[in-house]
N, C-alpha and C positions, 0 to 999 in steps of 0.2 A: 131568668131561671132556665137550665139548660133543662130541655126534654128527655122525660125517662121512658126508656122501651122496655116494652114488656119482654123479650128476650131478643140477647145477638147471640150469633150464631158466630166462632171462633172456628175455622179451616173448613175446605168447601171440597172435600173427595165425596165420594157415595153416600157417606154418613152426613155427613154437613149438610149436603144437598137435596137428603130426604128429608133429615130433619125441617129447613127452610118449607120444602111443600106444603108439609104437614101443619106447621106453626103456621104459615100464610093463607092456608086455605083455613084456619082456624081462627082469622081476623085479630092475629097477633104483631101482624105488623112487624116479621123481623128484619133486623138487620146483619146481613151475613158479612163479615170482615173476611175474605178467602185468601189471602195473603196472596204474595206477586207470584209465586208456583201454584198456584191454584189448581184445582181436580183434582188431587191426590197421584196416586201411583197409579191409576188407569191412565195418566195421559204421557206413562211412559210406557204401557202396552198396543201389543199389534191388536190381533183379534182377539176380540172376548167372546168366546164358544158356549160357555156353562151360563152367562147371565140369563133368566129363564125370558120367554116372549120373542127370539131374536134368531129366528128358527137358523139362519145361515149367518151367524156371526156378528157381533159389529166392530168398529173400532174403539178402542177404549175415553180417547179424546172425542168422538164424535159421540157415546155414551155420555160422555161429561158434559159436553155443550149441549145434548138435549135436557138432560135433567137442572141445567143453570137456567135455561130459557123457560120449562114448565116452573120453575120456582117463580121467576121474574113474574111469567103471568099470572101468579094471585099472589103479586103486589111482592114480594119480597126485595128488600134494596140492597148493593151488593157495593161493597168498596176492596177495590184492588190492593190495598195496603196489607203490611205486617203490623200484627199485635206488638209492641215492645214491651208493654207490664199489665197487670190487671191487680186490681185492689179486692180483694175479697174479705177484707177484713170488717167492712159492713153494708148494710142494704141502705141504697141502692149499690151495686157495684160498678165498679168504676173500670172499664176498658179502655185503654189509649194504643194509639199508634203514632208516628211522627208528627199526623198533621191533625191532633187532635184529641180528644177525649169523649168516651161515649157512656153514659151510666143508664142500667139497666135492672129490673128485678129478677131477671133470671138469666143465665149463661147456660149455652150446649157449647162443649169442646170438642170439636172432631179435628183435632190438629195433625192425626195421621204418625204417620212412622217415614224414616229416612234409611237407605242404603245404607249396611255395615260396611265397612272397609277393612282391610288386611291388614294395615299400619304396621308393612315391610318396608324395607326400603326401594325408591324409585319409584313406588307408586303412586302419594301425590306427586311429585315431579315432574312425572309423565301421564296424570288424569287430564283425559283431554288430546293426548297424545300417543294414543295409542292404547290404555286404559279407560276404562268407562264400565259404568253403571247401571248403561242402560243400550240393550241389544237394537231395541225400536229406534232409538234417535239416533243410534252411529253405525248400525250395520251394513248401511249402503257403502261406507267410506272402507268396506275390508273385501273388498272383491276379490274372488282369485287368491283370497290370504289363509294360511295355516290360522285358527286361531284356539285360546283356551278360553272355558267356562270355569269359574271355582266357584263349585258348590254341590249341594247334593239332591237340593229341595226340587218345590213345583216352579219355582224360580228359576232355576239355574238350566233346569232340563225345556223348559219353556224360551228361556234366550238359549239354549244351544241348538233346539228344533229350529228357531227362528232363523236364526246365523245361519247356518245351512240353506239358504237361498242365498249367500251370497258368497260365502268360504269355500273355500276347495276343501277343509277339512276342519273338525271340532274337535278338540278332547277335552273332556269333562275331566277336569281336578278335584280329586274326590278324596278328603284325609279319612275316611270310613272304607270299609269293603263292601259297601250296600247302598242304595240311593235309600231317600227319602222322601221322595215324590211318589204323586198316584202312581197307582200300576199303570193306568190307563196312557201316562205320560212316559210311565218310563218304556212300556211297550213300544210306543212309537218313538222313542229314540235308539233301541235299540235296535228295532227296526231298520233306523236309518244308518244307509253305507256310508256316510259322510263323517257321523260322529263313533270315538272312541272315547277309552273310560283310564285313568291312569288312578287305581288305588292307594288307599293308605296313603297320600303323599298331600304334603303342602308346598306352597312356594316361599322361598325365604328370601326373596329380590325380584326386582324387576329388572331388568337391565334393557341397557338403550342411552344414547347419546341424543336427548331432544325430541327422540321417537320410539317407542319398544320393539324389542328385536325379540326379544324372550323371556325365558324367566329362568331363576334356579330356584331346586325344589329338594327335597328331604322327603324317602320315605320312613315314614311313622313306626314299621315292621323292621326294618333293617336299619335303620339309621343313613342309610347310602345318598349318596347328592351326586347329586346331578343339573343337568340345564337341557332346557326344552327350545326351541326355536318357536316364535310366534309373531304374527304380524300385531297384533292386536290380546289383550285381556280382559274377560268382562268378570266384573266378579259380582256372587249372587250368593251371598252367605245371610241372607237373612236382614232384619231393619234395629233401627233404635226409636224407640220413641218418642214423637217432638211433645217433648214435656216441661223444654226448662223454663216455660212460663211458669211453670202452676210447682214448679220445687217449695217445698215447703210453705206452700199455702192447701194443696190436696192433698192425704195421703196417697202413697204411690208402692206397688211393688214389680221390683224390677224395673222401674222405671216408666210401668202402663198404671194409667191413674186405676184405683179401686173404686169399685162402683158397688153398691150393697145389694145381696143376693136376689135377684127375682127384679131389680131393678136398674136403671141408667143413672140415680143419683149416687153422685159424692156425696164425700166428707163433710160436704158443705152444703147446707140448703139451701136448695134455689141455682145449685150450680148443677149441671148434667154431663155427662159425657158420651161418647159413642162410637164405633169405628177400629180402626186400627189401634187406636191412642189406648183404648182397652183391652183390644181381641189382642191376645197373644197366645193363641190357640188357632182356630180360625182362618184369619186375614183374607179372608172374601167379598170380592163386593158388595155381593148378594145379603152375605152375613153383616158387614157394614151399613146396607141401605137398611135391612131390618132393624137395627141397633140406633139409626138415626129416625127409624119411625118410632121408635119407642121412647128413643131421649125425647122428641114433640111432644108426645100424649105425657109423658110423665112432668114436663114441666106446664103440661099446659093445666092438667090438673093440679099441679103445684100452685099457678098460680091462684087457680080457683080457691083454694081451700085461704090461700091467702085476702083474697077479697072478700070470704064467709067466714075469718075470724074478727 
């Protein structure tokens, strides 16, 4: 008879990874499945400034490896694999990944959210090749390069500050006439002599033979097109969130699971969620690792009520 845990823990960013603390210091014994991208979307940032305790910064990967190591030490057990299904259709519930099958009385989901993309042309193509998602992991590869950011958020203005230690120039692709990042970010880019602002305008291509050269783009206001020259394109339009496990097993709006007011449960009793997968407001770490302290206590009292009925 295969062993049922008292709760696993489903994706291992800030919410995941608090969660696991909290359960394991609560001698719940989880098992966190963190999937082969594990950490979440801090371990595609440079420095994290606002997480509170960290008086001069940390790295965002080096944030995630200390909160997987504090998990570990009050016992939580950690499999590198992806979820492929989960059964929710009765208790115990049933989690599998490739090389197995895990059932459980209680689930937290912290599966996180993924990079939107433009879904232009050339730009899978060329991801990878001069396109990217991610400022932290490819920035070093554009030295000395013209390049664009598209987007208008704390995203976009955070990989263009970034960029800027290694591009000779930045412009922000912005189909609005106003960012939407903090003041505090947008201050210091516009501060910076390196980055510029191109409004009202989208890209409608990417162009490049095997490598990006530039893009064409459309203003919003005028209709007029044009083509920009770029070494590189990062784009930062916001995430989707990794939900298509739980499609029609949780309800979902907009595609972040619903969680009931004042709490971290779903739809589903005994299932929780936490993190990005919900915050579609937010998207903070700080707000994630809170949201993963709460999905704990709420299942861990969950369970309780289940052992005192």
């Amino acid at each position: 008879m295969e062993d049922i845990r008292d709760v696993i823990i489903v994706g291992a960013g800030p919410a995941g990874l608090t969660a696991a603390i909290y359960t394991a210091r609560a001698n719940l014994a989880p098992l966190m499945i963190e999937g082969v991208e594990a950490g979440g979307q801090l371990m595609l940032t440079t420095e994290v400034e606002n997480y509170p305790g960290f008086v001069d910064g940390i790295m965002g990967p080096e944030l995630m490896e200390s909160m997987r190591k504090q998990s570990q030490r009050f016992g939580t057990e950690i499999l590198t694999e992806n979820v492929t299904s989960v059964d929710l259709a009765e208790r115990p519930f049933k989690v599998s990944t490739a090389s197995a099958s895990h059932l459980t009385n209680s689930i937290i989901v912290s599966t996180g959210a993924k990079a939107r993309m433009l879904d232009i042309p050339g730009e899978r193509e060329l991801l990878g090749h001069g396109v990217s998602t991610c400022a932290t992991c490819d920035g070093f590869f554009f030295r000395d390069q013209e390049l664009l950011v598209v987007g208008g958020g704390d995203s976009a203005i955070e990989e263009a500050t970034f960029l800027t230690k290694f591009a000779s120039k930045v412009t922000v692709v912005h189909r609005r006439d106003s960012l939407r990042a903090s003041k505090i970010m947008q201050d210091r880019a516009r501060s910076n002599p390196k980055i510029e602002f191109l409004w009202d305008t989208v890209l409608t291509e990417v162009t490049g033979d095997g490598k990006v050269t530039g893009a064409k783009t459309k203003n919003l206001k005028t209709g007029e097109e044009g083509t920009i020259a770029a070494g590189g394109i990062f784009v930062a339009i916001g995430h989707i969130p990794n939900t298509s496990l739980f499609e029609g097993k949780l309800d979902l709006i907009e595609g972040y699971i619903r969680t009931q007011p004042g709490s971290t449960a779903t739809s589903v009793k005994g299932v929780f969620a936490a993190g990005d997968v919900v915050d579609y407001k937010y998207r903070q770490a700080i707000t994630a690792a809170g949201m993963g302290c709460q999905a704990a206590i709420d299942a861990e009292r969950w369970l309780e009520s289940q052992h005192d009925a």
